[in-house]
Structure formats: structure tokens, C-alpha cells
C-alpha positions as CSV (number, residue, x, y, z in Angstrom):
1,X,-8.1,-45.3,-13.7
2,X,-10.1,-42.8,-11.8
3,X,-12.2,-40.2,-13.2
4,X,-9.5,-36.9,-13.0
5,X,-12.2,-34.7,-11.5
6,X,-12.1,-36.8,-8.6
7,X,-9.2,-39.0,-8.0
8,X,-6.6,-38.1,-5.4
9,X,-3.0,-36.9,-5.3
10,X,-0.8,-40.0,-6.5
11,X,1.0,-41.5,-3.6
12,X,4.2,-41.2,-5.2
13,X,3.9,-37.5,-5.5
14,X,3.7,-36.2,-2.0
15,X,3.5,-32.7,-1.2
16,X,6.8,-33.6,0.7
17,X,8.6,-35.0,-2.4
18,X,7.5,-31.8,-5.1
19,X,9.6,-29.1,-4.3
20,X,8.2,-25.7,-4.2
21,X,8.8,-24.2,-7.7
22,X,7.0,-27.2,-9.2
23,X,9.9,-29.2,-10.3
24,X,10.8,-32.4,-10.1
25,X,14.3,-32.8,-9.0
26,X,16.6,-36.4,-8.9
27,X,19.8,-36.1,-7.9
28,X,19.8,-32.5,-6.8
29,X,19.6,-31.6,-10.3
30,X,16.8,-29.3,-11.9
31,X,14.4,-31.1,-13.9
32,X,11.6,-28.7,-14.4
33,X,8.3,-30.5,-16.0
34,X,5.4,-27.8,-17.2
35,X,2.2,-28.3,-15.5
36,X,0.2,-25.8,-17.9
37,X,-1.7,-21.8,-17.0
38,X,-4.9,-22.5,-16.5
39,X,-4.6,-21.5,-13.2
40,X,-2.8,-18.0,-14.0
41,X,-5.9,-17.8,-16.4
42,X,-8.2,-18.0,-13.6
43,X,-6.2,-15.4,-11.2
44,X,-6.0,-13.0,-14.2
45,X,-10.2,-13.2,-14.5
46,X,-9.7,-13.1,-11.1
47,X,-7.9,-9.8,-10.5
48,X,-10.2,-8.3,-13.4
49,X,-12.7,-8.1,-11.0
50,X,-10.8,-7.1,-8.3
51,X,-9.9,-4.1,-10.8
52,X,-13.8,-3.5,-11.4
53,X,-14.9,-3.6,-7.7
54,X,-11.5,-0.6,-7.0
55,X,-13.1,1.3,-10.4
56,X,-16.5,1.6,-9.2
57,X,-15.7,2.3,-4.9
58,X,-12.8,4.7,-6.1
59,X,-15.7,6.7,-8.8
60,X,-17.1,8.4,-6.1
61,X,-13.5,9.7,-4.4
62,X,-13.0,11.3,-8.1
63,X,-16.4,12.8,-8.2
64,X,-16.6,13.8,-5.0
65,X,-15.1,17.4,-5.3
66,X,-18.3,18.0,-8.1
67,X,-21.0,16.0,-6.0
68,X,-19.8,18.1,-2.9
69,X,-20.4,21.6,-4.8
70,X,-23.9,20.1,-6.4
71,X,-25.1,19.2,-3.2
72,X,-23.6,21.7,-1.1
73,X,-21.4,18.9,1.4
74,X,-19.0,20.5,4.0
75,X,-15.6,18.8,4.8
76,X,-17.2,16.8,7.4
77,X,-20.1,15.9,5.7
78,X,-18.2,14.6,2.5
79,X,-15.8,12.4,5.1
80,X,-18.9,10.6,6.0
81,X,-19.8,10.0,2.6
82,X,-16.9,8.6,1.8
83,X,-16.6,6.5,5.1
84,X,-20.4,5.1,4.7
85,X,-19.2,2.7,2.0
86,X,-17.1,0.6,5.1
87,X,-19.8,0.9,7.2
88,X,-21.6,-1.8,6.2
89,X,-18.2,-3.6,4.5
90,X,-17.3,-4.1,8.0
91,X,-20.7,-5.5,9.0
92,X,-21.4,-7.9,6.0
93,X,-17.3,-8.8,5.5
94,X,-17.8,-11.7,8.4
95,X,-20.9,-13.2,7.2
96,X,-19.4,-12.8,3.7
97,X,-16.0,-14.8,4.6
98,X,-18.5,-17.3,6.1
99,X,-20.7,-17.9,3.3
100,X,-17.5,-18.2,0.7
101,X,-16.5,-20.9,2.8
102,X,-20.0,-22.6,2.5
103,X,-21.0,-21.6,-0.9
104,X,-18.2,-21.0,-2.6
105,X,-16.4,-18.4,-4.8
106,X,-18.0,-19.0,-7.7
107,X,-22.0,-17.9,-6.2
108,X,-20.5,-15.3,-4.1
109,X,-18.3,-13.6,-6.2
110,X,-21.3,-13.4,-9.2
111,X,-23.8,-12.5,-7.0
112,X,-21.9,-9.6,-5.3
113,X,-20.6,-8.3,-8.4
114,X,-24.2,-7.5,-9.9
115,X,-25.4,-6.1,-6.9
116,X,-22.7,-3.3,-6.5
117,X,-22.8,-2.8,-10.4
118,X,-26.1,-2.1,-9.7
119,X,-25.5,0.1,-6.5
120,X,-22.8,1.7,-8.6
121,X,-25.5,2.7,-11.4
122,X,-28.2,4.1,-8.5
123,X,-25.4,6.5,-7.5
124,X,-26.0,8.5,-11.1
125,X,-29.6,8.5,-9.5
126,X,-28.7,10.1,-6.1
127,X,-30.4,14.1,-5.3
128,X,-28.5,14.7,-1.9
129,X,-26.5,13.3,1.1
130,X,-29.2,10.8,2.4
131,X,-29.4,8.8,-0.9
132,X,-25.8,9.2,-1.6
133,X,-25.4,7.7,1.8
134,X,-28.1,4.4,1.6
135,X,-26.6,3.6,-2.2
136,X,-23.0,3.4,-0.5
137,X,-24.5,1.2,2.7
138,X,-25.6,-1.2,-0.3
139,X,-22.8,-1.1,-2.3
140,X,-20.3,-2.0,1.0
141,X,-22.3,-5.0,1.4
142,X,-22.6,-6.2,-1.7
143,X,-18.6,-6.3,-2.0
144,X,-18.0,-7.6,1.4
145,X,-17.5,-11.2,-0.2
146,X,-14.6,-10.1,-2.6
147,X,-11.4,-10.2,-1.0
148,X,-12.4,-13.2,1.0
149,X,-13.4,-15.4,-2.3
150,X,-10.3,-14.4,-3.8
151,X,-8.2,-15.7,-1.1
152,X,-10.2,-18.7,-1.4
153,X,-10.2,-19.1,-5.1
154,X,-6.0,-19.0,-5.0
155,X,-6.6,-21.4,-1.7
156,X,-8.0,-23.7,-4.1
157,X,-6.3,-23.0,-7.3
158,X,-2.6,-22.4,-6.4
159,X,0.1,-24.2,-4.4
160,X,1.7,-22.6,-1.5
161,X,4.8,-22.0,-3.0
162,X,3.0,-19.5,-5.4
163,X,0.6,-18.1,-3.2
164,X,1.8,-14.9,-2.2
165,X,2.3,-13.8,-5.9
166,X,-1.1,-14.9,-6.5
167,X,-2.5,-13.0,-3.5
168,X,-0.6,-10.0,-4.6
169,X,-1.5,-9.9,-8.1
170,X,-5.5,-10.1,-7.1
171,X,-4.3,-7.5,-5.0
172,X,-2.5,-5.7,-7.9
173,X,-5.7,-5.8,-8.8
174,X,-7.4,-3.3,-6.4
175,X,-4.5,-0.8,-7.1
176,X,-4.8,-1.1,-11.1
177,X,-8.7,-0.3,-10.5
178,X,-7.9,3.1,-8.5
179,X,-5.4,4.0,-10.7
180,X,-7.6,3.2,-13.7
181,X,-10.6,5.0,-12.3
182,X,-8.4,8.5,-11.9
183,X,-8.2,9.0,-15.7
184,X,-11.4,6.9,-16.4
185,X,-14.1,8.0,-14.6
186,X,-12.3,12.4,-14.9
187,X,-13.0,12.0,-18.5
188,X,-16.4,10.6,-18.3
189,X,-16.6,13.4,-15.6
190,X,-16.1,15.8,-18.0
191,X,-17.5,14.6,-21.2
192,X,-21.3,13.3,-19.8
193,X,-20.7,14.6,-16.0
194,X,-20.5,12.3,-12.8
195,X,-24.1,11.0,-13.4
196,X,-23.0,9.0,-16.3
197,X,-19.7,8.1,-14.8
198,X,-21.5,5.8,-12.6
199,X,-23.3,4.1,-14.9
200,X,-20.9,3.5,-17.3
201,X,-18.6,2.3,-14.0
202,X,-21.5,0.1,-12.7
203,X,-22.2,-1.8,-16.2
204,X,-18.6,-2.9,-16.0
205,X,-19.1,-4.7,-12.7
206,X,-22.5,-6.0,-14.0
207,X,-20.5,-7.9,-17.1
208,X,-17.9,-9.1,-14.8
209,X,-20.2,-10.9,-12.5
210,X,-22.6,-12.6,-15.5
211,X,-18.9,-13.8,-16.8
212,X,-17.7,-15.2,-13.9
213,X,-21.0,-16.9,-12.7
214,X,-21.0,-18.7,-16.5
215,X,-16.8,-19.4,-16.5
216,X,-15.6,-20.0,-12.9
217,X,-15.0,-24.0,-11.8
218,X,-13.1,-25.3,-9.2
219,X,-9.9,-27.6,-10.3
220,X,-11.2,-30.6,-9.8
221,X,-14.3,-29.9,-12.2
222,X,-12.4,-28.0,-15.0
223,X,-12.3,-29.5,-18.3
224,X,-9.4,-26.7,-19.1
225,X,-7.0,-28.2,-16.5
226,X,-4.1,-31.0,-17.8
227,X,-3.9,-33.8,-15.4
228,X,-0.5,-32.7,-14.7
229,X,-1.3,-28.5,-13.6
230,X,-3.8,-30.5,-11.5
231,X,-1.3,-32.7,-9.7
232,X,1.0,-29.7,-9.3
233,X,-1.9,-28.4,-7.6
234,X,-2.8,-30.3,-5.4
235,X,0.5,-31.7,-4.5
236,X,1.6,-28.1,-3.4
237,X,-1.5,-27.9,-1.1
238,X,-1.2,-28.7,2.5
239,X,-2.9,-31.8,4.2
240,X,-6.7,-31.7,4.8
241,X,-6.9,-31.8,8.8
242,X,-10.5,-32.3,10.5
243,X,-11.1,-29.0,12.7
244,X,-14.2,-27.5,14.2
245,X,-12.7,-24.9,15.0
246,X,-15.1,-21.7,15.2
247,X,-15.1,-18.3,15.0
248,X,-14.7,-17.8,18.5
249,X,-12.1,-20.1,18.3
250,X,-10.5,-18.3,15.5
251,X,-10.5,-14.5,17.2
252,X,-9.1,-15.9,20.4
253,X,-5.4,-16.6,18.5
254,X,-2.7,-14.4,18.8
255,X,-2.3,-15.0,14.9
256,X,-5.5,-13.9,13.8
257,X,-4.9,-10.7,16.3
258,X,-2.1,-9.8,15.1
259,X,-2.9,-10.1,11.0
260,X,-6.4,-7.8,11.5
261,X,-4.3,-5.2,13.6
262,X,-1.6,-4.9,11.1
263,X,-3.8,-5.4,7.9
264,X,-5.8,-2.2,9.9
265,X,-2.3,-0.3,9.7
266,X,-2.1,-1.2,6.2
267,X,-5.2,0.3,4.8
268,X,-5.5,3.2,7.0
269,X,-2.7,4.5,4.5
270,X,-3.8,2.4,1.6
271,X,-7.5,4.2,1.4
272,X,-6.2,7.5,2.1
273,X,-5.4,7.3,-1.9
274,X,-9.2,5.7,-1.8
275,X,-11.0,8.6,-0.5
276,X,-9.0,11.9,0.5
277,X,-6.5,11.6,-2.0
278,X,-8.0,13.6,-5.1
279,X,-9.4,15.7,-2.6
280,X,-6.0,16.8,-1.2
281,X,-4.3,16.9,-4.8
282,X,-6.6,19.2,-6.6
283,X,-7.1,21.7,-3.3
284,X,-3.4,22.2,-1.7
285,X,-1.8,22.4,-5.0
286,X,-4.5,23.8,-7.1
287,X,-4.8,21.4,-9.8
288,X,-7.5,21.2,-12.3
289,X,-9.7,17.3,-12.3
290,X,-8.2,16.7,-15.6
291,X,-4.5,17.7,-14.7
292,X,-5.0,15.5,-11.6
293,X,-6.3,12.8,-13.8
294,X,-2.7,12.4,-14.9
295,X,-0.7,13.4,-11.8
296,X,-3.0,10.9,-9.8
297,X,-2.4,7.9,-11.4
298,X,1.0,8.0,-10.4
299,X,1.1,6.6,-6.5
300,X,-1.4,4.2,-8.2
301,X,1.2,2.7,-10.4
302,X,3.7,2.4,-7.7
303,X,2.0,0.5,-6.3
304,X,1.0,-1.7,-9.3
305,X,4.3,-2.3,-9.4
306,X,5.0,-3.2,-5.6
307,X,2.5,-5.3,-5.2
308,X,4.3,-8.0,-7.8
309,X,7.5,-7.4,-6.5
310,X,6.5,-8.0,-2.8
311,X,4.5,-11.3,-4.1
312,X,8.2,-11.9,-6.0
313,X,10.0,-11.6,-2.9
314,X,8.0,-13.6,-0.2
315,X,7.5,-16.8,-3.2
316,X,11.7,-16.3,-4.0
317,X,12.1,-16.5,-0.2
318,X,10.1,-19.5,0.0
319,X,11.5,-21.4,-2.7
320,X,15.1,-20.6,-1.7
321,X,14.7,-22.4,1.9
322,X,13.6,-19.8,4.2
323,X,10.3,-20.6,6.5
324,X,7.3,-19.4,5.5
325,X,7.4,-17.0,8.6
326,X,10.7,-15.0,7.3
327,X,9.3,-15.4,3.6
328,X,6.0,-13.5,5.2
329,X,7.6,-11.2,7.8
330,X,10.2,-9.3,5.4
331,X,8.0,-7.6,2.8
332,X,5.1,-6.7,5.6
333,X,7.8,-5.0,7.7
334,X,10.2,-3.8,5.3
335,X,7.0,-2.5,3.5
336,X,4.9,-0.8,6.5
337,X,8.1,0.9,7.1
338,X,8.6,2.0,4.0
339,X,5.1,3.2,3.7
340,X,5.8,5.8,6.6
341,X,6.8,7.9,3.5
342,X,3.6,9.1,3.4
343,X,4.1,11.7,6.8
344,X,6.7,13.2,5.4
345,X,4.6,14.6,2.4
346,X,2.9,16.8,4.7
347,X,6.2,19.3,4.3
348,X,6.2,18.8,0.7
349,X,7.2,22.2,-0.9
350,X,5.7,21.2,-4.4
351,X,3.5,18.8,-6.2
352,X,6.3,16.6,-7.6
353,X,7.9,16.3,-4.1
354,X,4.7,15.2,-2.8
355,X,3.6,13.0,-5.5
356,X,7.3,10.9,-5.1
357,X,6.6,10.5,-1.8
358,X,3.3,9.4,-2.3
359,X,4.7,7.0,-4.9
360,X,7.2,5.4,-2.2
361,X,4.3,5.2,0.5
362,X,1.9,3.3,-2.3
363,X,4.6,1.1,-3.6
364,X,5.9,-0.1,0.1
365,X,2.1,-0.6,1.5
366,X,0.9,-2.3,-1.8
367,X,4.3,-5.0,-1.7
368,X,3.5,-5.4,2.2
369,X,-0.1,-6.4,1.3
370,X,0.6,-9.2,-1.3
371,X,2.2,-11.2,1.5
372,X,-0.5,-9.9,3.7
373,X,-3.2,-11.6,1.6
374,X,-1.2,-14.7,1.9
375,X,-1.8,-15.6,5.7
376,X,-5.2,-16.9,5.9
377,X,-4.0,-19.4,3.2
378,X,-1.0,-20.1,5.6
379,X,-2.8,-20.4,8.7
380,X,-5.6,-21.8,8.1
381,X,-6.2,-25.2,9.7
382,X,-8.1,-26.4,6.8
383,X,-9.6,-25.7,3.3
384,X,-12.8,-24.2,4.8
385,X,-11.6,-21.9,7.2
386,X,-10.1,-19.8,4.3
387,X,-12.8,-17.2,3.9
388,X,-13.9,-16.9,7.6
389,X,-10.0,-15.9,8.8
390,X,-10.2,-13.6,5.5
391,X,-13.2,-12.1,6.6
392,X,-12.2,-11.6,10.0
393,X,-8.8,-10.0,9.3
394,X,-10.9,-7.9,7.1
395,X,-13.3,-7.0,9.0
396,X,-10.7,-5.5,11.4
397,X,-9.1,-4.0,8.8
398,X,-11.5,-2.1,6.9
399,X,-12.6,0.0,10.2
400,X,-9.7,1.8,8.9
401,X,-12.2,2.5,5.8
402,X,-14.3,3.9,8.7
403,X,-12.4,5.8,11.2
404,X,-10.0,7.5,8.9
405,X,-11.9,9.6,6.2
406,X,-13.8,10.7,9.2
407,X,-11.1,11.5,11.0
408,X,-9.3,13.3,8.4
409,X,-12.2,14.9,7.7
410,X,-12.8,16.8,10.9
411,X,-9.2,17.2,11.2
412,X,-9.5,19.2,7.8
413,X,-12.5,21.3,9.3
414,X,-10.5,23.1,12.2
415,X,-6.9,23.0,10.4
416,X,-7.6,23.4,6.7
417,X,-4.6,21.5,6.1
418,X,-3.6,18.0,5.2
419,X,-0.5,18.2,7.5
420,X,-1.8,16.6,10.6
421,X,-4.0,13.9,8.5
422,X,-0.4,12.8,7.0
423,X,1.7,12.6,9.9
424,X,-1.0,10.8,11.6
425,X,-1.0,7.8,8.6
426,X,2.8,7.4,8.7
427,X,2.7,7.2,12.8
428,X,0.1,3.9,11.9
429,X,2.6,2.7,9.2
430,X,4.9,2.2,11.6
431,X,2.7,0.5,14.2
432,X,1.6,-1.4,11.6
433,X,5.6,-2.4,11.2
434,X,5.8,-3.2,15.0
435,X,2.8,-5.2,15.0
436,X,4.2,-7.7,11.9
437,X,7.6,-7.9,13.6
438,X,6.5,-8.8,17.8
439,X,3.2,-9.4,17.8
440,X,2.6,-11.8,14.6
441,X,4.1,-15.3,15.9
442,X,5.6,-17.7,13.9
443,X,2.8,-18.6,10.9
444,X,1.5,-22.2,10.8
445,X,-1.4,-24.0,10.9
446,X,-3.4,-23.4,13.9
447,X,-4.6,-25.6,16.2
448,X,-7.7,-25.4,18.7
449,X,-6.1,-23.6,22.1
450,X,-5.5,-26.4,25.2
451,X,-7.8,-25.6,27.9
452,X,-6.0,-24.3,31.1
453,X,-6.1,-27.3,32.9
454,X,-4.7,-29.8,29.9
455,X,-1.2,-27.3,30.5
456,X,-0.9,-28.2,34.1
């Protein structure tokens, strides 16, 4: 018998003939057989660091009301601060995507993690707006590879049946890391001040990354994994194709269009609770860092909470007959629409009202986004084109990180309000809603496009 670390799928277990819960069935009748949790081991280290990486960008959106009195930063000046982190996320989340898919997870995810631990701890070192400014640059590269090697390490680790649950728990993860860092880093604010709230943040991420570099294997070199969780694996993944297909390739399909445009839609509401959020708590309703540090976390756990039940509903679709298309399309629709909430905030007569809004708009984006980080698993064409459609979609995406604390920014410097800044997110969610419902075709595999003259 071949050595398990290497041998192939048994040919009498075809991806065809193992239904999607992992089951064998005869008959029609259930027969489930367990195949072992190593692999929900791995997402949970997994979505840890996910949780780390949302701790240490979201410290600076909790300090920021105290950094902008210390160093004197206006409105618009505070929007850039807070925008420079996507600057270069945007710039380095390509070549990131790219390098996951030719490294791996395991080098990529360690080595970034270190770097922006140590980007987060040069932020307690900062004297003004120019350093605060570089350190960001630094720390956006650094966790450019993130989200992309996470959607390769369930890629590799899960089947498809369970994918979007494990995309939306990593993703879980980013929400339980902003929520986290409300009440975390305000009472490190206030016991040894926002200098040594970064450190503390950054030596998490440092820990993280050492830990993953020394644990992290792929399935077919873990000595954890049973023969059987591996053959569940690997019978649930779909069939190796040979494609070249390149980046230009990859940018030119309607697909890949439409997941970057609505992923875009998706974060410009998801980072207003990134960046502008504590802002616009503690100044329209007058609250004090430490009363926000309980009032904030609230929107955060919404969307804790949507997040697994969106991954619940797209695998349940899934497993109960419905393509892959439908199982995808209803929670990013039905969740961009629901994330519209968000506009109507802006008439909120007290803090409660706006905070249940808030909660609905979180919970509806975060559910939409755990079949959202699904896709480039789904349309990939093979195993190493995984990262690279992760890192494009995210690329797109995160110019939301960009253009809207900017934007809200300068809105905020001639109206002195939140108002507009709302209405204008909820208008996005529901182009972001439009998008996932006309634009998105139906979500395969894709194939190289024919040249004009082969459709003649």
C-alpha cells in the first residue's frame, strides 16, 4: 500500500459517488462514517489569526480620537490616516495572492504575521502624522497575503460542501478581532495609554505567526490527519484540470468582475465599523471611550453571529440539492440588502436606535461575506489559481478601504454630520445587491475565453 502522504483518492470513492455532507449513503439510506477534526483544528488556528490581524488594524480606529488630539489631526487629516493602511493593501494584495499560490500558506501567512506585529509595535513609537502614515504603508503590506492564504488553506483542507462555513468562520474571524479590539485595546488605552496598546496588540500577532510557521502542514503531510478525514478530503475536492490561465486571463471574466465589484460593495460598509465607527459613536452621541468600549462591541457581535449563519445557509443549500450558484447567490443578496440598514441610522433619534441598526447592517454584510469568501474556491479552474482570484477580488475590494474613510472624512469637514456618510453606504449596499443578482453569472469553473474567430 502507498505511503498516505502521497497516495491518491481510491477509485472507488469518487468525488461523484460521496455525497456532500460526507456520508456514505446505500440504498438512499443515511449511513454517516466520521472522518475525524483535524481539519476544524486547523481553521480554528486559522481564524485566530484572522482575529489578530482585525485586533491590531482595528487599534488604531480605537485610538484614533486620542492620537488625533496628541498630534493635533483634523477630520481630513485623520481620514487619511486611517485610509493609508489600504493603500498599500491594495498594491501588495495581488502579488500576495500570487505568491500564496507559489509558496504556500504556510511561509506567507508566518512571515506576514511577524511583520505587521512588528509594524503594529512601531505605531507606539510614532511622534506625528508622517510616521503614523509610513508604519501603516508597512503594516497594509505585510497583511496583504492573509485573506488570500486563508482561502487557500480551506482550498486545500476542506471539501466543497463545507467550504462556505469554513470561509465564513475565518471570516468570523476578522469580525471577532474588531469586536475584541473595542474593549481590548480602550482598557489598555486607559490603563498604559495608546503607546502601549500597540505593543501589547503587536506581540499578539508576533506569537501567532512563530506558531503557525512551526504547526501549519498541508493534508497530505500531516501526521494528525486519519486516513479516512483525508479521503473525505480529497474526495470532496474537485478534479485537478491543467490551465495556464493568467492573470490577464483571469480579469477579463465576467465572474471575476463581478465578485471584486460586489466584494467592493461589501466592505465599503464592512470598514465603516473599521475606521469611522468609534469615531462617530463617541462624537454624535457623546459617549465616553470606555462607555463605547461596551456599546461598540455590539454591531461586532452581530456580525459574529451572521457570519456562521450565512456559512450555515449557503453549505445547508448545497447539501439539500440546490446548485452551487443559488447556494451562493441567496445569502450575498439577501445579505447586501439587508445591510442597507446602515442608511437609515443616519435618522437615528438615540444611541440604542442606532446601535440596532448598526447591528442588522453588521449581521447582513458579515453572512453575505462568508459565501463571498467561497467563490474563488468555486471558480477557480485549478488548485493554484486560488490565491491569485483571492487577491484580485481583493484587491478591488479593499479600494473601498481607500476611498471611503477619505471620503467620509471630507464629507464630515463641510457637514459635521454622519448623515450623508450613512446614506451614502446603504446606497452601495444595494448596488452591491444588484451586482450579486445580474451581473455575477452562474459560478463554475472557468475556462480560458474562445478567441473571436473560434465562435464564428
Amino acid at each position: 500500500m502507498a505511503d498516505r502522504h502521497e497516495r491518491a483518492v481510491p477509485e472507488a470513492l469518487t468525488p461523484d459517488q460521496v455525497p456532500p455532507t460526507g456520508s456514505i449513503r446505500a440504498g438512499g439510506t443515511g449511513i454517516r462514517r466520521r472522518t475525524g477534526w483535524v481539519r476544524y483544528g486547523v481553521l480554528t488556528f486559522l481564524s485566530v489569526g484572522i482575529a489578530i490581524n482585525y485586533i491590531d488594524r482595528t487599534a488604531l480606529s480605537v485610538a484614533m480620537p486620542e492620537i488625533a488630539k496628541d498630534f493635533g489631526l483634523d477630520s481630513a487629516a485623520t481620514g487619511v490616516i486611517l485610509s493609508s493602511f489600504f493603500w498599500a493593501y491594495v498594491v501588495f494584495m495581488l502579488p500576495g495572492g500570487y505568491l500564496v499560490d507559489k509558496i504556500g500558506p504556510k511561509f506567507m501567512l508566518g512571515l506576514g504575521s511577524v511583520i505587521w506585529g512588528l509594524s503594529t509595535i512601531a505605531l507606539g513609537f510614532t511622534r506625528g502624522f508622517m510616521s503614523l502614515f509610513i508604519v501603516r504603508l508597512v503594516m497594509g503590506a505585510s497583511e496583504a497575503p492573509s485573506y488570500p492564504g486563508a482561502s487557500r488553506t480551506v482550498r486545500d483542507w476542506f471539501p466543497k460542501s463545507e467550504r462556505s462555513f469554513a470561509s465564513g468562520t475565518f471570516n468570523v474571524g476578522s469580525k471577532v478581532g474588531a469586536t475584541l479590539a473595542i474593549p481590548f485595546v480602550s482598557i489598555l488605552i486607559g490603563s498604559i495609554g495608546w503607546r502601549g496598546a500597540f505593543m501589547v496588540a503587536g506581540v499578539l500577532a508576533l506569537l501567532w505567526g512563530l506558531g503557525w510557521w512551526v504547526a501549519y502542514r498541508s493534508p497530505q503531510h500531516s501526521k494528525m490527519l486519519s486516513d479516512r478525514e483525508l479521503e473525505h478530503i480529497e474526495a470532496g475536492q474537485e478534479p485537478e484540470t491543467a490551465s495556464d490561465m493568467k492573470i490577464t486571463g483571469l480579469l477579463s471574466q465576467r465572474t471575476i468582475q463581478a465578485m471584486s465589484v460586489g466584494f467592493f460593495c461589501v466592505n465599503f460598509v464592512s470598514y465603516f465599523f473599521f475606521t469611522w465607527f468609534p469615531t462617530y459613536m463617541i462624537n454624535t452621541f457623546h459617549l465616553s471611550i470606555l462607555s463605547f468600549g461596551f456599546i461598540g462591541t455590539l454591531p461586532g457581535i452581530a456580525a459574529i453571529i451572521g457570519g456562521f449563519v450565512g456559512g450555515w445557509v449557503s453549505d445547508g443549500m448545497y447539501r439539500r440539492g440546490y446548485s452551487v450558484t443559488t447556494a451562493r447567490k441567496v445569502p450575498l443578496v439577501v445579505g447586501m440588502l439587508g445591510s442597507t440598514a446602515i442608511a437609515f441610522a443616519a435618522f437615528s433619534p438615540s444611541v440604542w436606535t442606532a446601535v440596532t441598526l448598526l447591528c442588522v447592517s453588521n449581521f447582513a454584510a458579515t453572512g453575505a461575506a462568508s459565501a463571498l469568501w467561497a467563490l474563488p474556491t468555486d471558480v477557480a479552474p485549478s488548485r493554484a489559481h486560488v490565491g491569485t482570484i483571492g487577491g484580485i477580488q481583493n484587491t478591488v475590494s479593499n479600494t473601498a478601504g481607500i476611498i471611503g474613510p477619505i471620503v467620509i472624512g471630507f464629507i464630515m469637514g463641510f457637514s459635521g454630520s454622519f448623515v450623508i456618510p450613512l446614506i451614502v453606504a446603504g446606497v452601495v449596499s444595494l448596488a452591491g445587491a444588484l451586482t450579486y443578482a445580474f451581473w455575477l453569472p452562474k459560478i463554475k469553473p472557468l475556462e480560458p475565453r474562445k478567441p473571436r474567430s473560434a465562435l464564428v
